[in-house]
C-alpha positions as CSV (number, residue, x, y, z in Angstrom):
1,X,-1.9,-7.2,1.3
2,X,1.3,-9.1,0.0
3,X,3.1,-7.6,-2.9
4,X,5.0,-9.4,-5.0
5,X,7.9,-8.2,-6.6
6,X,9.1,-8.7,-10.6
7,X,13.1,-9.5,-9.9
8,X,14.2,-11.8,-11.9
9,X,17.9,-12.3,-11.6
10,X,19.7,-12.0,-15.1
11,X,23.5,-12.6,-15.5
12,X,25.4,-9.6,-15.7
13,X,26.4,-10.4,-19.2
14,X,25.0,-11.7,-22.6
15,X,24.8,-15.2,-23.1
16,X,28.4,-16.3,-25.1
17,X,26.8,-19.4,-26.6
18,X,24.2,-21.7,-26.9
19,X,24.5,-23.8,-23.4
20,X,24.6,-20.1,-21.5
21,X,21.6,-18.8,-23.8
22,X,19.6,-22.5,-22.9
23,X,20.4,-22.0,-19.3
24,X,19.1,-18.5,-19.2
25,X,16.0,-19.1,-20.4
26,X,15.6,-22.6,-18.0
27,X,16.5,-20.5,-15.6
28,X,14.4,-17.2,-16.5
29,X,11.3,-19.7,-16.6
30,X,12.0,-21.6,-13.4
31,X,11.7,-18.2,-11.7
32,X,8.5,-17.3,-13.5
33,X,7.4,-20.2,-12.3
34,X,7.9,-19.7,-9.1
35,X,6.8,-16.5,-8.9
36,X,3.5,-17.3,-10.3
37,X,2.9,-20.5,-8.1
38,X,3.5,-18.0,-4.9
39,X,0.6,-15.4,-6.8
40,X,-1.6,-18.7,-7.1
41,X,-1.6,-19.3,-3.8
42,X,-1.7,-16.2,-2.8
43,X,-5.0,-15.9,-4.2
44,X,-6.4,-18.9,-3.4
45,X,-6.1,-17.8,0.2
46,X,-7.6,-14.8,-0.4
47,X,-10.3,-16.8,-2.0
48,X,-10.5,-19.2,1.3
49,X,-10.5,-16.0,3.6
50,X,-13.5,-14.4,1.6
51,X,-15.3,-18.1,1.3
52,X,-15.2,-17.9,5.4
53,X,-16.4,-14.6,5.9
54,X,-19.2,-15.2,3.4
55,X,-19.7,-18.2,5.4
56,X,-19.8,-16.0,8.6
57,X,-21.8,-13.2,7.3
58,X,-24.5,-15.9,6.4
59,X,-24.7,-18.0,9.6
60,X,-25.3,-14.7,11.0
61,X,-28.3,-13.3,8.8
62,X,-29.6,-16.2,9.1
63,X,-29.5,-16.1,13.4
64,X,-30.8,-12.1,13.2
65,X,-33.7,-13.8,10.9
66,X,-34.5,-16.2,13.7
67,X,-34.7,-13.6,16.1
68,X,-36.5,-11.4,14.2
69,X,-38.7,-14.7,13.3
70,X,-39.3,-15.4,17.0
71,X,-40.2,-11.9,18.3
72,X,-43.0,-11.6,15.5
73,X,-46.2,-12.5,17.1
């Protein structure tokens, strides 16, 4: 299972104006971003892996129903 952490990386001190406050936030949001493209596809994947064994698990019920199918007189 992948964890994912929280960190995001704020400056060590307050923003002193305007241009430090706007870059904060730009930056604060580019890593939210980020953060919650790497959870997207981190579950889409999971939703691909689960599609595939669905995928499996049917193929073979539908093979043991054959069998079972063929063996009934």
């Amino acid at each position: 299972m992948t964890n994912f952490t929280t960190h995001i990386d704020f400056p060590l001190h307050e923003p002193r104006n305007v241009q430090e406050l706007v870059d904060l936030i730009q930056n604060t949001m580019i890593q939210i971003q980020e953060k919650f493209g790497q959870m997207s596809d981190s579950i889409m994947k999971r939703i691909d892996d689960m599609g595939q064994q669905i995928d499996g698990l049917e193929s073979n019920i539908a093979h043991i129903i054959s069998l079972a199918n063929a063996e009934s007189p």
